[in-house]
N, C-alpha and C positions, 0 to 999 in steps of 0.2 A: 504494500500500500504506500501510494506517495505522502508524502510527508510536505510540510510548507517553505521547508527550508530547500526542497528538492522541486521544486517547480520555478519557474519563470515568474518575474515580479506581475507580469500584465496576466497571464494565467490566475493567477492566485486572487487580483484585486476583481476578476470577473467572476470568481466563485463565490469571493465574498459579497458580493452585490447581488448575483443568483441568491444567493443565502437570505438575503435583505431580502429580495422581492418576495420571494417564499414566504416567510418569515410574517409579511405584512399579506398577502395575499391569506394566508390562515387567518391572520387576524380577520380583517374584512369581512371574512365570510361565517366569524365568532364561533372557529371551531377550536380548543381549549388544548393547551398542550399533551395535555395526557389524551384526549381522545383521536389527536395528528399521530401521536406516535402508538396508537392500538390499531387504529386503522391500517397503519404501516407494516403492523407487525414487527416493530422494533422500540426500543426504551426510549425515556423522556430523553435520557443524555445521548444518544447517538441524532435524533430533532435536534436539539438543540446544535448540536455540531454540523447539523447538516444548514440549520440558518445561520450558523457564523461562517460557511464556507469552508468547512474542514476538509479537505481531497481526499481523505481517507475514508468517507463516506462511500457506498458502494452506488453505481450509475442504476441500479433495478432500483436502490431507495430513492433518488433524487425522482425517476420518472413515475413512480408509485405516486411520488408526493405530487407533483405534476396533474396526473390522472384523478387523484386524490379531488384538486382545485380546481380541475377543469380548464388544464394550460395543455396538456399533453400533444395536444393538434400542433400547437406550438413550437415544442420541443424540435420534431422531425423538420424544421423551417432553419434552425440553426444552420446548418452547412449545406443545403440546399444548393445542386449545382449551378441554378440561373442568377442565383445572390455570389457567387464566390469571383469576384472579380480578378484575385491574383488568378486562378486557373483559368479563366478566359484570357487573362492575359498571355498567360504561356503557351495556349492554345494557339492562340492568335501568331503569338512567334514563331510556334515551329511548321505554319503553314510557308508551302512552299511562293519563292516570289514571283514564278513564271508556271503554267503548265506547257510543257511542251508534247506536242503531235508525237503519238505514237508513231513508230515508221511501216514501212508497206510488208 
């Protein structure tokens, strides 16, 4: 399991902000810590880690929680190829800059 000291500073400040929205999206919807984390099938302290953005939270809990809130549709939109701009871009480059006629 990765740890916060083993990730990327821009990785880690995006878990912790996923962590927030979560975190506030339960509230909103006045479901109580102890019943996020029954729903879950996991303890109040593993929620709770998984709203401060802990990476060592497992990816089936984050998208439980997801499914949970009613974000899940969501989820699948993150790396969506028509959104991912650097891989068009590279796309883009490794097109050829002429096509040339097959011969007879």
């Amino acid at each position: 399991m990765p740890t916060a000291a083993e990730l990327p500073l821009p990785a880690l400040q995006v878990l912790r902000k996923l962590g927030r929205d979560l975190a506030l999206a339960r509230r909103r919807r006045g479901i109580s810590t102890a019943d996020m984390a029954a729903r879950l099938f996991v303890s109040r302290d593993t929620l709770w880690r998984l709203e401060r953005g802990d990476p060592s939270v497992a990816i089936g809990t984050l998208a439980s929680a997801a499914f949970i809130l009613q974000l899940h549709e969501r989820m699948g939109l993150w790396v969506e190829p028509s959104t991912d701009s650097l891989g068009q871009s590279l796309d883009e480059a490794r097109l050829p800059k002429r096509i040339r006629r097959a011969g007879p």
